[in-house]
N, C-alpha and C positions, 0 to 999 in steps of 0.2 A: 507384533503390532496390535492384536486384539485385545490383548491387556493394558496394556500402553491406552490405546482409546477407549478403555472402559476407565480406564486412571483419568482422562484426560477429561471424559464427561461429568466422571464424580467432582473434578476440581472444579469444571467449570459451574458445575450446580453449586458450590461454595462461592464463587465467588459473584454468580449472578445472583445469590440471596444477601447480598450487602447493599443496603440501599448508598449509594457512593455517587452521587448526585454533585455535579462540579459544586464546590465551594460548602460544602459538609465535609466535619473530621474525618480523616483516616482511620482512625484507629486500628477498628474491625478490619479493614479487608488488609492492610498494611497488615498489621497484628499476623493472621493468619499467613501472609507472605511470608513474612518471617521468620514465624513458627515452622513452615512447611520446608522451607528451603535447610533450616536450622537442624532438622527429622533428617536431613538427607546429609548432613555435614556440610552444609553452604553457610558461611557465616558470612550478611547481609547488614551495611551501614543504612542508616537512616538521615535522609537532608532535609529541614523544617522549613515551614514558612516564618513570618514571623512572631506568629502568636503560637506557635510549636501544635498547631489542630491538625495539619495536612504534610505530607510527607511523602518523601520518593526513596524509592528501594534500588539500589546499587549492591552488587555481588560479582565476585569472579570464581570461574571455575578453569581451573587448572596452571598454567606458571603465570607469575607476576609478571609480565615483561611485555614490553612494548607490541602490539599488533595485537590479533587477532579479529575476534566479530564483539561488537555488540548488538543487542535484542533488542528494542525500545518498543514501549507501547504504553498505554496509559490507564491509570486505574478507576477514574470516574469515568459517568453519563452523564446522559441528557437527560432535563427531568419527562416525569407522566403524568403532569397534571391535565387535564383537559383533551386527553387523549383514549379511544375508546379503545380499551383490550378486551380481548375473547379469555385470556386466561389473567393471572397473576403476574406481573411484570416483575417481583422480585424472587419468583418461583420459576426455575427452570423446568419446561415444559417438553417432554416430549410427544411428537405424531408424527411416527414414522419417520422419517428421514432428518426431519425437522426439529432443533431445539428452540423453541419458544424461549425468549426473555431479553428486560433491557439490557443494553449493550452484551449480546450473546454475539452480537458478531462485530460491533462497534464498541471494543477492541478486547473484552475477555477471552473470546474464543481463541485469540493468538495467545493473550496471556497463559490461559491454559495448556494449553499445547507447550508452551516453553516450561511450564512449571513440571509437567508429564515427562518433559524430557532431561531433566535434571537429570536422573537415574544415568540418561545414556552419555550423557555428555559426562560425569561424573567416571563411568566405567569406562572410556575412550581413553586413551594414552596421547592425551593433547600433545601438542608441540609449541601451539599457539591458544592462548587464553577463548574462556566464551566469558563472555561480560552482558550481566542481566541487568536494565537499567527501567523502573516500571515509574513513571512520573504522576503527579497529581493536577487539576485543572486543565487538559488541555482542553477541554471544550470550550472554554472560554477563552483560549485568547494563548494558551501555554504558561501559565502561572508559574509551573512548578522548573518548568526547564531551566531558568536560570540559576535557580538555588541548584539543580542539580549538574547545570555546569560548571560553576564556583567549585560545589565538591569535588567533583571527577577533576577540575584544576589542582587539585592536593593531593592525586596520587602520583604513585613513581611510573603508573604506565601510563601508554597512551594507547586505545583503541585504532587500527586501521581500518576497520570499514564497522559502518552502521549502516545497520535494517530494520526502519520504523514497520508493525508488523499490522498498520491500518488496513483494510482488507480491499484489495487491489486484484480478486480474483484468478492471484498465482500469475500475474502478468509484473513486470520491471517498471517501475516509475522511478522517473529520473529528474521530473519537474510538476511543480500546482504552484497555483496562484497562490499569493498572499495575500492579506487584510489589516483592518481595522476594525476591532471592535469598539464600539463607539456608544456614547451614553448622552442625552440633552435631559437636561433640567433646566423648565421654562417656570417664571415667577409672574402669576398675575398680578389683580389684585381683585380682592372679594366683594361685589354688593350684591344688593337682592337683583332680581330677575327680572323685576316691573319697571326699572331702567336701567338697562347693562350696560348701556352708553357712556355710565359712568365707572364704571369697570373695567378691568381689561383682564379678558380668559385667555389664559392660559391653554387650555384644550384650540381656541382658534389658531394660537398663533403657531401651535404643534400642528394644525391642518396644514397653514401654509408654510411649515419649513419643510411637512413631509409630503408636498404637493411638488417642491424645489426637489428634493432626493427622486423623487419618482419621475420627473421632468430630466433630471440627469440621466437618471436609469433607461427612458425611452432614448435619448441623445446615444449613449452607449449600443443598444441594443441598434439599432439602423445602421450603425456604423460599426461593423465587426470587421476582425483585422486581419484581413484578407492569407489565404493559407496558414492559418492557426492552426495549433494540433487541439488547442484548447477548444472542451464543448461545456458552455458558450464560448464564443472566440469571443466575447467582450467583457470588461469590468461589467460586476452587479454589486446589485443594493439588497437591502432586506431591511424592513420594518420587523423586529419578532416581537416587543413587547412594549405596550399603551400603557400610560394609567393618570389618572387624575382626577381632579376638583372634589366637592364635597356633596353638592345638590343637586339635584334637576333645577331649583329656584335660586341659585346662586352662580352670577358668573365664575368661571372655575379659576383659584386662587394658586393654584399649581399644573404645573404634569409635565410626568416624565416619561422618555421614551427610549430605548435601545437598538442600535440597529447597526449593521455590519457594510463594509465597503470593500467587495475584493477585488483588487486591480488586479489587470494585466501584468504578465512578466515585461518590466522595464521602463514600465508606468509611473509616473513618480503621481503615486497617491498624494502627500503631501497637499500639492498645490488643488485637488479636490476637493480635501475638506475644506481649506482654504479659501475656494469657491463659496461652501457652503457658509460657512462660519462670515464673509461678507456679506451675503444677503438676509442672515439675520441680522446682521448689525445696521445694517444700511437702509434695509426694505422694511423690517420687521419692528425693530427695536425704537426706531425716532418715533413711532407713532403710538407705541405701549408708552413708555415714558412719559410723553407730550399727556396721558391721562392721569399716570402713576410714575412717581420718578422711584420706586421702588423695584418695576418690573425691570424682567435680567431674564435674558439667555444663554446658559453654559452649554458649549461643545465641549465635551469630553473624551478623549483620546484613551480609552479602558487599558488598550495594547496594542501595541503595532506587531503584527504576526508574520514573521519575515517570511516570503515565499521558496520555491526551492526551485535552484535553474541548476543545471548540467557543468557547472565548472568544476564542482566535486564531486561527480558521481564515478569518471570513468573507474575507482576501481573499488569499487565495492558494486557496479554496474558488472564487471567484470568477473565476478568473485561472486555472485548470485550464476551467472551466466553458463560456468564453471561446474556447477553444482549441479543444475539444472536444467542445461541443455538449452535455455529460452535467451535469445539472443535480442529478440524485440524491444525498441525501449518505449515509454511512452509517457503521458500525462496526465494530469487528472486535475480538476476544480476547485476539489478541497483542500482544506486544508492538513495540515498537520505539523509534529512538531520538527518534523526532518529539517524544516526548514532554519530553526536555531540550531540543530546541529552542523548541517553545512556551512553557516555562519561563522561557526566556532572551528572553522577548518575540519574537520572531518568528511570523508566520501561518504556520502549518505543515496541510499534508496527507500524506496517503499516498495514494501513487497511483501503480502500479507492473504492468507483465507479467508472465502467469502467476499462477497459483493457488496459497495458500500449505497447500495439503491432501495437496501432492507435499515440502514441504521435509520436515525430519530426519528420513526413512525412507531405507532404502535403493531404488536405483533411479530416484532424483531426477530430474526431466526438467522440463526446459523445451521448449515447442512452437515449431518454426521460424518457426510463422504470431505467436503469441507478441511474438516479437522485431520481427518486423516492424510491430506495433502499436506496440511501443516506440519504434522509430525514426518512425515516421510523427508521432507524437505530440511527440517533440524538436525533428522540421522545422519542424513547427508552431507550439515553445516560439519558434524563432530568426529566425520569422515575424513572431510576436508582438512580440518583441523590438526589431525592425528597424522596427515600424512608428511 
């Protein structure tokens, strides 16, 4: 084991020095995936987006045949713009117990640990395959998972249980909510600032759609849904990013804005945005036109992020349980990409190292004892496997 987690640190310092920021090429850290796996006799396919910049890594280790485990995790972050760090965010950091860096625990830290375990999994006398499936974008929405569902559809096996490896603090998750990632592009129109009556800002009309999102948001939150396991037990919203117009002296001619909607399990979001997408047309829109028949409000639908509920977990729920002795199941708020994989029929859990209350802040940290739970719990998977 001591070696193993000194292996396990060096990769992870590899892989938290690639700035892999959703929606930037893979190359590098894909590249070195690759390469690394390639050093150990793992030969790894590659599935492209479609301008072939970004890319997910797929591998089996041990027979071709139906079952076994799959790994899932994902190889970008979230960015660090406007975010104060104490260290180097693309430099893995340590103090004491603590590895400093972005996505060190949001979700390298697991990546690591499975790439450390190569070796064991490799020297185990499998019965049942381990299947390493490392995807691109999912912070955004799970970009990559459907190209790499397509692929994994053209092999001759089929995986029985998947373990997204988001970090769930070594506890069973069997359910999180789903989403919408969602994008508006509102269209003013421009004049000077000494009569804007003849204008129509775009920044206004973004106040009062995101006055409407945050009016839902309160409606939500008052009315939570009574014995939830979920924390919040209600759908929320999120504004993350503003921008628009040209001047201070000029009514603003554009702005756009991004923002998420995660429903409840069995919530049909749908009809929410739906809500929203009417009262711009209705409230907002007759009165920008009546100025400028130019002005436009686009709702944009980025990805709809399928949630994950308990019809396909009992046995990969089962099969972690087995391993590890924890029988508890539970929930969680965020997202991830479990959720297209249970879509796609597979048992899927999460169950993963580290706390997800340290990802997209600055100062990121995963705990060296952490990792070590991850790897103990892999030995385990190729334990399992072998028998």
């Amino acid at each position: 084991m001591p070696g193993t987690l000194d292996n396990t640190i060096e990769i992870l310092e590899r892989l938290v020095g690639f700035d892999s920021v959703s929606g930037k090429p893979t190359h590098g850290i894909v590249g070195y995936i690759k390469d690394y796996l390639a050093a150990h006799g793992v030969e790894a396919s590659l599935s492209f987006d479609e301008a072939g910049e970004r890319a997910n890594v797929f591998a089996t280790i041990g027979p071709e045949i139906d079952g076994g485990v799959l790994l899932n995790g994902h190889t970008d972050v979230v960015p660090v713009e406007g975010q104060q760090w104490r260290t180097d965010p693309f430099t893995l950091v340590r103090k004491g117990d603590r590895l400093y860096g972005r996505g060190s625990v949001d979700m390298k830290g697991f990546l690591a640990c499975v790439l450390a375990s190569v070796p064991v999994f490799r020297a185990a006398k499998l019965n049942r395959p381990v299947h390493i499936a490392f995807s691109y974008d999912e912070e955004t929405g799970g970009y990559g998972m459907p190209v790499l569902l397509e692929s994994m559809a053209g092999k001759r096996f089929r995986p029985e249980v998947v373990i997204v490896g988001e970090p769930t603090d070594m506890k069973i998750v069997t359910g999180h909510k789903g989403g919408f990632e969602m994008r508006t592009e509102i269209t003013g129109h421009e004049v000077h600032s000494c009569d804007p009556g003849k204008g129509v800002s775009a920044i206004s009309a973004a106040m009062k759609l995101i006055a409407k999102i945050e009016e839902l948001s309160a409606q939500r939150a008052s009315n939570p849904v009574a014995n939830s396991p979920y924390d919040p037990p209600f759908a929320t919203f999120n504004v993350g990013i503003i921008e628009g117009g040209a001047a201070r002296n000029a009514t603003a001619g554009w702005c756009n804005f991004d923002w998420e909607y995660r429903q409840m399990p069995g919530e049909d979001g749908t009809l929410t945005i739906a809500e929203i997408e009417a009262f711009a047309a209705q409230e907002l829109l007759p009165t920008m036109k009546a100025v400028n028949a130019g002005a436009d409000i686009q709702i944009i639908t980025e990805v709809a992020v399928p949630g994950l509920d308990d019809r396909n977990a009992a046995t990969a729920a089962a099969f972690v349980s087995a391993v590890t002795g924890i029988n508890s199941r539970g929930v969680v708020s965020f997202g991830t990409d479990a959720g297209y994989f249970s879509d796609a029929g597979f048992s899927t859990v999460v169950f993963g190292p580290g706390s997800i209350s340290r990802a997209h802040q600055p100062d990121e940290y995963i705990e060296v004892s952490e990792l070590a739970q991850g790897l103990d719990f892999l030995e385990k998977v190729a334990t399992r496997l072998s028998q």
